[in-house]
C-alpha positions in Angstrom: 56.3 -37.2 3.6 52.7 -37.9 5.0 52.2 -35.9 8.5 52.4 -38.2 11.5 48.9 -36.3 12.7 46.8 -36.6 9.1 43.3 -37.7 9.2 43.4 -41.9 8.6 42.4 -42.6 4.5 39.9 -44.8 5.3 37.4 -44.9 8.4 34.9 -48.0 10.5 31.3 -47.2 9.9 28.2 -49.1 10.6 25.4 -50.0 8.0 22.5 -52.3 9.5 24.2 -52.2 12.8 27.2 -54.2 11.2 30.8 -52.6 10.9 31.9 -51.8 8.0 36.0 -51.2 7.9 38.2 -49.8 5.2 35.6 -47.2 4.3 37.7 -44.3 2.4 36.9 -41.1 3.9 35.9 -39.6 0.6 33.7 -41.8 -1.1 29.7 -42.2 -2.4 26.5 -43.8 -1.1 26.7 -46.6 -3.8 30.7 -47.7 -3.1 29.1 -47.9 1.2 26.8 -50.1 -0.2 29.1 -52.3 -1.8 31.2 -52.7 0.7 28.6 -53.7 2.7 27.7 -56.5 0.6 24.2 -54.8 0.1 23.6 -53.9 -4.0 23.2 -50.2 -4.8 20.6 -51.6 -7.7 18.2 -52.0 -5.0 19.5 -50.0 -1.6 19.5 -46.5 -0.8 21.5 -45.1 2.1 20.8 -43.6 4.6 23.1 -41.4 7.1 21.6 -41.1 11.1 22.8 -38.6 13.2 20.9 -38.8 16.6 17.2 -38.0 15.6 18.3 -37.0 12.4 17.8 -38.8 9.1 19.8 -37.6 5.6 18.4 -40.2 2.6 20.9 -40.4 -0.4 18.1 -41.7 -1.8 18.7 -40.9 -6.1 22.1 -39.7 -4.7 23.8 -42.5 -5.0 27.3 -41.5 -7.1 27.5 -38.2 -5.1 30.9 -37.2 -3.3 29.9 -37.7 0.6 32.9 -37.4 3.3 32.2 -40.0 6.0 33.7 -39.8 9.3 34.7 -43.0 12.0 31.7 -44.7 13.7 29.2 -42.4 11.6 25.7 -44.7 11.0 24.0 -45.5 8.2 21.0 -47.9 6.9 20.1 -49.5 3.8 16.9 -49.3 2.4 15.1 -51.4 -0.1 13.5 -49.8 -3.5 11.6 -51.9 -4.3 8.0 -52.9 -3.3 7.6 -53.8 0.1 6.3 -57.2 0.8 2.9 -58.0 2.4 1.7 -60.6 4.5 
């Protein structure tokens, strides 16, 4: 029987300032992205903790535990657009 205190299976984050629910806490960059409606074929993530930056930048498929209301932001791959 599951125990009545057990950590919830899936957790709310935010990408782009948007919430993003039904996150499983065990999971990978790319499957955030997806979620997010953003495509891991041309996003990276990244994780921000206060002043703190971690890119999962060529890390996409690697096992990341994500806890409820931790940030994150997508960034693009590909060239960035002038003016």
């Amino acid at each position: 029987m599951p125990m009545a205190d057990a950590a919830p299976k899936t957790v709310t984050i935010t990408v782009d300032r948007e919430p993003v629910s039904g996150v499983p806490r065990h999971t990978t960059p790319n499957e955030i992205l997806r979620l997010a409606g953003i495509s891991p074929a041309s996003h990276y993530l990244v994780k921000i903790t206060g002043r703190h930056q971690e890119s999962f930048e060529g890390r996409g498929e690697e096992p990341i535990t994500v806890h409820e209301h931790e940030k994150f932001v997508s960034l693009s791959t590909g060239p960035t657009p002038t003016s």
